[in-house]
C-alpha positions, 0 to 999 in steps of 0.5 A, a space after each residue: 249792136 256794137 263792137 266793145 274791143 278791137 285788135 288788130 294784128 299787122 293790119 295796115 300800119 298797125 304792129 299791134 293794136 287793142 282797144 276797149 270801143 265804148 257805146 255811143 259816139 267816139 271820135 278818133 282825132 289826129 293828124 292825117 296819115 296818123 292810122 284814124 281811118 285804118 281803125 274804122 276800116 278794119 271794123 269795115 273789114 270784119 263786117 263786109 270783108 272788104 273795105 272802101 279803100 282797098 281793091 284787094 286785101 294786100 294793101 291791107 296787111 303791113 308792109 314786110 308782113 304775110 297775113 293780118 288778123 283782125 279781131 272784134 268783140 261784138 255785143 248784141 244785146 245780151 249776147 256777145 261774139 267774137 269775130 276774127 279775120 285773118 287776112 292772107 293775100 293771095 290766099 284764101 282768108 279764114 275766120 273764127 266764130 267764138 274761136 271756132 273755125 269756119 268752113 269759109 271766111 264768108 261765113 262770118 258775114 252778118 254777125 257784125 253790120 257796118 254802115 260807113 259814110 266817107 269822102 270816096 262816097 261822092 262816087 257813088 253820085 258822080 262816079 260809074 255805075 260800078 259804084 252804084 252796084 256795089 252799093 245794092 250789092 253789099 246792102 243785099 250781103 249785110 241783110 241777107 248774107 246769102 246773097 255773098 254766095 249768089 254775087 260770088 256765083 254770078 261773077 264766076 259765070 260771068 267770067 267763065 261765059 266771057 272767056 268762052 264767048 272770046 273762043 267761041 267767037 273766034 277773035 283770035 282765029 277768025 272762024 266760029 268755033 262750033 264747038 264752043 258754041 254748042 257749050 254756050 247754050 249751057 253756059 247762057 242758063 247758068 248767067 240766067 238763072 243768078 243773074 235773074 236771083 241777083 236782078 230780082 233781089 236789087 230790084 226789091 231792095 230800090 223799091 224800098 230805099 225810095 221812101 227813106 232815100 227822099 226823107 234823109 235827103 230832106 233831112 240832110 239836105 233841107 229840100 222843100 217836098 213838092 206839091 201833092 208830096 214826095 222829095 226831089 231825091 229819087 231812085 230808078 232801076 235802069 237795067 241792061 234790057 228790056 224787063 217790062 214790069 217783071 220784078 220775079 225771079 223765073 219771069 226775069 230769068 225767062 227775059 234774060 234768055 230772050 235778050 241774050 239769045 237775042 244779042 247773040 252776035 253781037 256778043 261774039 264779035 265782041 266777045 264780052 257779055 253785054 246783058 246782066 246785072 254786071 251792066 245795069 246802074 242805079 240812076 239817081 234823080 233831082 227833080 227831073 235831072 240825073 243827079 250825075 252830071 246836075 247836082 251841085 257839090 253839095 246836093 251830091 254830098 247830101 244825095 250821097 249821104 242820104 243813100 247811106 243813111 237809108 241803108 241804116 235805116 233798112 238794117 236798123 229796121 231789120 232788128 238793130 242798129 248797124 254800127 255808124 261808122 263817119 270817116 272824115 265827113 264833117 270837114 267836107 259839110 258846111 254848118 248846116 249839114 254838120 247839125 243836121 246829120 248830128 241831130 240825125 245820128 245822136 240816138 245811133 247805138 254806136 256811132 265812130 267819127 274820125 276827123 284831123 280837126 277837133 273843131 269839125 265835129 260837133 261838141 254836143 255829139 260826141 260823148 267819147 275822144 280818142 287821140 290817134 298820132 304815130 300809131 298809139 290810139 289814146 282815150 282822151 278823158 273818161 
């Protein structure tokens, strides 16, 4: 899989943009704040609909303008489809599929996957577990583009059962509220049942980045296996209540009940929901430490790394190459972790680097240059 052109309408600091996106490995190279990472990041968009670097889709349209669109051509194999995105903050957005409209937006998910590796990933081993969730979450949504519905239904429960547990507890009026009450029963079955499909598939998909995670982590980072086997790099499920060993989605809806039954009161008096996968974290081990809080600069790049590198591995494993996508990565590796990660993702079916030093990206990687300054974008040779 990969995208061979690319336009962008009003979409961050670009008025207008069409490029022809070779195969193999291009890098896009200039100044900072010339528009190198708002290129791979409209590529992000078409496949995630969201961005690394974006909490909302406003800061994605240019300044003064209503809506931004975002087309890209994908091939894959003999086929080829065209995606396009409008983007319209504050508003529903809607997309095309080969020029015909689609009932949701969302409904462009999976046509193009997107793995991207970037410096804001150091949070994904220092920053909160909301970091860690999302990780899982948009893996599950690039492999099984269902589960875009199961998270959308989840939070809109979450946030519904949030406000009535505020009424219902009676925060502003110091009594119980009977009434609501009575309605939480029906909302705690609803948080049960896609809080357990979201839980049941998060807790699948850690199982199978372990074996991937500790390779690319040695891969990258150059750790010795210990004794008897295994890496130092290692993955737990740490979620808000007591599982046991349930791993189905009807035994954890069953347990999500009991609990939530069970913090009944607490949840009242604080008028939040204090069990669920909204709570749970992703906790990352070295040896027998927390990668949070132990790891070195370097470990935590190369932890960071290898989580990316074994979600590639999961979506290439599916089928086909996901498009690679490394924003401003090699300047913060050391020679070491530059060859290495070189020599890990040469054979991608498409790779885009993007870097403001020329120099910081490996000579032998990189079959393709764009030059990107004052928002002109220029291939640099054949």
């Amino acid at each position: 899989m990969h995208v061979t052109r690319l336009a962008l309408t009003d979409f961050r600091s670009y008025p207008h943009v069409d490029l022809e996106v070779p195969a193999g490995v291009s890098a896009f190279v200039g100044p900072n704040g010339q528009g190198k990472t708002n290129l791979v990041e409209a590529i992000e968009y078409v496949a995630h609909q969201s961005t690394h670097r974006a909490t909302s889709d406003t800061p994605l349209v240019r300044h003064g303008q209503d809506q931004a669109v975002v087309r890209a051509l994908v091939q894959r194999g003999e086929r080829e489809a065209l995606v396009e995105v409008e983007i319209n903050p504050g508003k529903a957005n809607r997309a095309r599929l080969n020029r015909g409209a689609l009932g949701r937006a969302r409904d462009a998910l999976g046509v193009l996957r997107v793995v991207l590796f970037s410096p804001e990933d150091q949070a994904l081993v220092k920053g909160d577990p909301g970091e860690r969730r999302r990780f899982l979450d948009d893996l599950l949504v690039a492999r099984q583009p269902r589960f875009a519905g199961v998270r959308s239904d989840y939070e809109r429960v979450l946030k519904q059962r949030n406000s009535l547990l505020k009424s219902a507890g009676g925060r502003a009026s110091g009594r119980r509220n009977e009434g609501a009450l009575a309605t939480l029963e029906v909302w705690d079955a609803h948080l049960a049942r896609s809080g357990a499909e979201l839980l049941a598939a998060r807790l699948g998909l850690v199982a199978e980045l372990r074996a991937p995670v500790a390779r690319d982590y040695g891969d990258v980072a150059g750790s010795v296996p210990k004794p008897g086997g295994g890496n130092d790099a290692g993955l737990e499920y740490r979620a808000s209540f007591d599982r046991g060993e349930h791993t189905e989605r009807a035994d954890l809806t069953e347990a999500l009940l009991r609990e939530i039954a069970a913090r009944r009161t607490d949840e009242l008096d604080r008028g939040v929901t204090l069990v669920g996968p909204h709570r749970d974290d992703l906790v990352l081990t070295l040896g027998d430490l927390p990668a949070r809080g132990y790891a070195s600069h370097g470990e935590s790049w190369s932890f960071a790394l290898a989580l990316r590198l074994a979600a590639f591995d999961l979506l290439r494993d599916d089928g086909d190459d996901p498009v690679l996508i490394l924003d401003d990565v090699f300047a913060e590796l050391d020679d070491l972790r530059r060859s290495r990660l070189a020599k890990l993702v040469a054979g991608t079916e498409q790779v885009l680097v993007t870097a403001a030093v020329e120099d910081d990206v490996p000579e032998d990687l990189v079959r393709h240059r764009f030059r990107v300054r004052e928002g002109a974008v220029d291939r640099v040779g054949a």
